[in-house]
C-alpha positions as CSV (number, residue, x, y, z in Angstrom):
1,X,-11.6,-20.3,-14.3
2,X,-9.7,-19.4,-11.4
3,X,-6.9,-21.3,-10.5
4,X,-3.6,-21.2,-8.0
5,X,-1.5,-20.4,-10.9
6,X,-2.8,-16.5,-10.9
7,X,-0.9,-14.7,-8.7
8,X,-2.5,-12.8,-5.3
9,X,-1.5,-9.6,-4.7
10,X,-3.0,-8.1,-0.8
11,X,-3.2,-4.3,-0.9
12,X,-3.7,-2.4,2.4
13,X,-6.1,0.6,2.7
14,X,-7.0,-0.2,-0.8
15,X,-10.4,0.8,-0.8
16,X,-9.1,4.6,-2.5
17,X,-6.5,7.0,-3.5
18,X,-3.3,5.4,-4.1
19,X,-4.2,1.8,-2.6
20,X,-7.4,1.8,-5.3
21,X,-5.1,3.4,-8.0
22,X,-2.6,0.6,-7.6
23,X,-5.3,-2.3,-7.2
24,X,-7.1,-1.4,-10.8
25,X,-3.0,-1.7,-12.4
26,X,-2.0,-5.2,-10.7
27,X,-6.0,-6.4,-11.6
28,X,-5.3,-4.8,-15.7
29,X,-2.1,-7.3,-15.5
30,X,-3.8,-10.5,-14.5
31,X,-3.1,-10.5,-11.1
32,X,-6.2,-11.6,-8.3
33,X,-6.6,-9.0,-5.5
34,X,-7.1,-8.6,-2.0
35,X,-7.8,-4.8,-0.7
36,X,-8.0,-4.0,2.6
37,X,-10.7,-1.5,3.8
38,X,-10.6,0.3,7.4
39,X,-14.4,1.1,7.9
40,X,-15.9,2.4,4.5
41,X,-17.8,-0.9,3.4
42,X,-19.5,0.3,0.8
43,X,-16.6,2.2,-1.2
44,X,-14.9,-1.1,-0.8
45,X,-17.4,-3.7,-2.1
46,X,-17.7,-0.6,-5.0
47,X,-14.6,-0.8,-6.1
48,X,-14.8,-4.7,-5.7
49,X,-17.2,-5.0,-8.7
50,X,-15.0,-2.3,-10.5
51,X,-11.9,-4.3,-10.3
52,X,-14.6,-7.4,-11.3
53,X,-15.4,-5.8,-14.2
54,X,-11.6,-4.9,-15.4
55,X,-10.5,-8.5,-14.7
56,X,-9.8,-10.9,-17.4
57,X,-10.0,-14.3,-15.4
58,X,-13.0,-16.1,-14.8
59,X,-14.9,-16.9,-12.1
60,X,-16.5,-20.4,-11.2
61,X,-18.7,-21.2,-8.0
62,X,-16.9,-21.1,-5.1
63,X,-13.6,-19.0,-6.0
64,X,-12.9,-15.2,-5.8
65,X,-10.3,-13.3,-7.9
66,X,-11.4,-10.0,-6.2
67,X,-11.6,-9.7,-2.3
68,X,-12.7,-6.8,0.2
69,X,-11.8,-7.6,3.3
70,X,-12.1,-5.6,7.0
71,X,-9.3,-4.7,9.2
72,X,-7.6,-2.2,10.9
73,X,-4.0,-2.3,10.3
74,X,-3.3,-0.1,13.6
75,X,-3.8,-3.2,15.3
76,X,-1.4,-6.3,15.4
77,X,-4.6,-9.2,15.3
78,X,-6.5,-7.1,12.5
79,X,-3.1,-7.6,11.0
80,X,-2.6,-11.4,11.1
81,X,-6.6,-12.2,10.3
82,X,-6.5,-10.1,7.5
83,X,-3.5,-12.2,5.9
84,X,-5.1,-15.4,6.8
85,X,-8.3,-14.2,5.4
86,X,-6.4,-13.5,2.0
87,X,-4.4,-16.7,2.1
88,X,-7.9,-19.1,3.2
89,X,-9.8,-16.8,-0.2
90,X,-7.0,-16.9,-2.3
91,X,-5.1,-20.0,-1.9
92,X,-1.9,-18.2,-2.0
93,X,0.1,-14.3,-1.4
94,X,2.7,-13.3,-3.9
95,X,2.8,-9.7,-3.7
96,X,1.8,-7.3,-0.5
97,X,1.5,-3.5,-0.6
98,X,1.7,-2.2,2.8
99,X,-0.3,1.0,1.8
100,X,-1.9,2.4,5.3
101,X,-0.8,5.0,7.0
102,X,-1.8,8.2,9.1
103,X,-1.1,11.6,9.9
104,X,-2.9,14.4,11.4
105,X,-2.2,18.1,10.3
106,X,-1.2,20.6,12.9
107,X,1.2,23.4,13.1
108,X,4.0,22.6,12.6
109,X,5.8,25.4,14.1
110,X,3.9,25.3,17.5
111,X,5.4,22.5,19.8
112,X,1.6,22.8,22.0
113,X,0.7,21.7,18.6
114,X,2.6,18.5,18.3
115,X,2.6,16.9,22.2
116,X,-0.7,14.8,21.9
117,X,0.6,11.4,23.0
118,X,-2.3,9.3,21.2
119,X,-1.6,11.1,17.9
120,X,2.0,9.8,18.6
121,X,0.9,6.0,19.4
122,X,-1.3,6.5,16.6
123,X,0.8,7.7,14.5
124,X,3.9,5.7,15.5
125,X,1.7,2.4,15.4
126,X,0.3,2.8,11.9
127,X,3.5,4.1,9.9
128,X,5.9,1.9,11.5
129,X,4.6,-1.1,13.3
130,X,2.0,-1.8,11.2
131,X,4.5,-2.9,8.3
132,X,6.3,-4.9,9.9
133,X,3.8,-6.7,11.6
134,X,2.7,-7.1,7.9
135,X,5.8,-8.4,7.1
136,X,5.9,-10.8,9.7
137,X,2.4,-12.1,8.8
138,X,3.1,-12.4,5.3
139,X,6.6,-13.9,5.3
140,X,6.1,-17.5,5.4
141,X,3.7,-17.2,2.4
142,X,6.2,-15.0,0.3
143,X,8.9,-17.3,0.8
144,X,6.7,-20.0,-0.6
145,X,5.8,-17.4,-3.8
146,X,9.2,-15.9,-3.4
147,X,6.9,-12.7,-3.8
148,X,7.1,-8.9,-3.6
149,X,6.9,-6.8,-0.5
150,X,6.7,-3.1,-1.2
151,X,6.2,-0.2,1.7
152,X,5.4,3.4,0.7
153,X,6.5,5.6,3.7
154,X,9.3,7.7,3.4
155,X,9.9,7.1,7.8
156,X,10.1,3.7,7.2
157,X,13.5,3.8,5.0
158,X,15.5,2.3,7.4
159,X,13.1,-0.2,8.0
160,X,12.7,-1.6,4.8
161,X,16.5,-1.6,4.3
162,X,16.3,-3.8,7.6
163,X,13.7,-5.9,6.0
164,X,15.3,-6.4,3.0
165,X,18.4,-8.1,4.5
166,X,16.5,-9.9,6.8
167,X,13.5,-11.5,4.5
168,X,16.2,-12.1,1.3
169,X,17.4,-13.6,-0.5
170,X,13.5,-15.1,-1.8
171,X,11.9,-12.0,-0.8
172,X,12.0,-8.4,-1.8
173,X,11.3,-5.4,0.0
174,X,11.4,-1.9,-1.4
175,X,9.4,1.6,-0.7
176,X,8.4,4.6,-2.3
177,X,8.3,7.8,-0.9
178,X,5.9,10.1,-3.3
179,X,5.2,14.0,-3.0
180,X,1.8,15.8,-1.8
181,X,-1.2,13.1,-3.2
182,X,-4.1,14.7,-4.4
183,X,-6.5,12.2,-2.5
184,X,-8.4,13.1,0.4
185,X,-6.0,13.9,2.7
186,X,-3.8,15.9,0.3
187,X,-6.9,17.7,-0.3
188,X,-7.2,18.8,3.2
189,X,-4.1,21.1,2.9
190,X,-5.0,25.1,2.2
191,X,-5.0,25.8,-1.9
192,X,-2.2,28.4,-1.0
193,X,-0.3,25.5,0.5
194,X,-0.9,23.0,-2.1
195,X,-0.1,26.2,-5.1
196,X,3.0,26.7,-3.3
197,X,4.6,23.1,-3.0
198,X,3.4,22.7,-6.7
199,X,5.5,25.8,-7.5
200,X,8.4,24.3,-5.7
201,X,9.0,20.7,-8.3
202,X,11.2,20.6,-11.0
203,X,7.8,19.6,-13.0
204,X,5.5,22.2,-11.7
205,X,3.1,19.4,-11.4
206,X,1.9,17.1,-8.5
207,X,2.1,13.3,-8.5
208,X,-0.8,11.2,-9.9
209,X,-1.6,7.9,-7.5
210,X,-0.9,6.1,-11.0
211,X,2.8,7.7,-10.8
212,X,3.5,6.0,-7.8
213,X,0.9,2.8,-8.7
214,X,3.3,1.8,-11.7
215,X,6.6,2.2,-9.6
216,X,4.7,-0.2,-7.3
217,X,4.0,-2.6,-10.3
218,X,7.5,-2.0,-11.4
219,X,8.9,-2.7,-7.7
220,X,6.8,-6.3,-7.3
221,X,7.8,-7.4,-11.1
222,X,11.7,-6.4,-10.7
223,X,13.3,-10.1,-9.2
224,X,16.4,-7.7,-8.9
225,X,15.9,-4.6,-6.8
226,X,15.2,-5.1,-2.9
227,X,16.2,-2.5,-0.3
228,X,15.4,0.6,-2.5
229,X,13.4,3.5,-2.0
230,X,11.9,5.3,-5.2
231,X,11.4,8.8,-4.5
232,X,8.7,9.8,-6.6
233,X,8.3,13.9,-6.4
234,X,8.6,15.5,-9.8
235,X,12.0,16.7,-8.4
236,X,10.5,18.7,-5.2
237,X,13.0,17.2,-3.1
238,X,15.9,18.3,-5.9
């Protein structure tokens, strides 16, 4: 049966890619899930009975170990229902993956290109703001848990450093910044583009949303790393 001793983890746009990629490894290691969908209902309540069917705790009348729940993480009230939400369903948060982000793909070479002010906001509010909005949600429920908080944007280094000293020493907060993501957006890159930054790693490969799912895993079971940022690029950066 489901029971308070099973540990919650909330995963933002976790609906696909990376965020469904790291939802299916926390559910394989006994944890209950939250994801967080923006719009896409029915991809969401898909992978819900996915994640149903790769969980190994029970389910009675009344509880949930797998949870789909609306909100868009651009906004500061999405934010805070969306914790509550999890917390009410759940009974308790132990680990959050602040997964959501955006971009929009322009040239970046021509500065016409890159001086729309709501792609700014938009941009500005969903990779930086939203996390630590998150964080302040979420904080009063990790201290209780002494939880995990992980962040995956490279921009928000400094950030999560920030966080780290602030939210210690019961929570953790860490980041990983991976390479190109063959998920929808990456996909939206020109094949000569995506060749080329291939060519460019150490391991003439791209990283898999696994890769950077297990460093997650590894980040939210470590009770010894906080303030870190895993760069995950089969050495393009080297």
């Amino acid at each position: 049966m489901v029971s308070s001793k099973f540990p919650v983890a909330l995963i933002t746009a976790g609906s696909a890619g990376l965020g469904a990629a790291t939802a299916r490894l926390f559910v394989s290691h006994g944890f209950r899930v939250v994801i967080n969908y923006a719009s896409n209902s029915t991809r969401a309540e898909e992978l819900v009975q996915e994640l149903q069917s790769l969980s190994s705790i029970e389910v009675v009348e009344g509880k949930k170990n797998i949870a789909a729940i609306r909100g868009d993480i651009s906004k500061r009230a999405d934010i805070i229902d969306l914790v509550q939400s999890t917390v009410l369903d759940m009974g308790r948060l132990d680990v959050v993956f602040s997964n959501a982000g955006w971009t929009k793909i322009c040239d970046f070479m021509d500065l016409d290109d890159n001086v729309n002010e709501d792609d700014w906001d938009k941009c500005w509010n969903m990779n930086v703001k939203s996390h630590l909005w998150l964080m302040h949600a979420v904080r009063p429920y990790l201290d209780d848990s002494e939880g995990a908080y992980s962040v995956t944007k490279a921009a928000q280094i400094h950030l999560i450093k920030s966080l780290a000293m602030i939210a210690s020493p019961k929570i953790r907060v860490n980041s990983v910044s991976p390479g190109i993501l063959l998920t929808e957006w990456g996909m939206k890159f020109p094949q000569e583009r995506l060749e080329a930054a291939r060519e460019k790693t150490q391991l003439k490969r791209f990283v898999t949303v696994e890769d950077v799912a297990t460093q997650v895993f590894c980040f939210a079971s470590s009770r010894t790393v906080t303030g870190a940022n895993a760069i995950i690029d089969a050495g393009w950066s080297l």
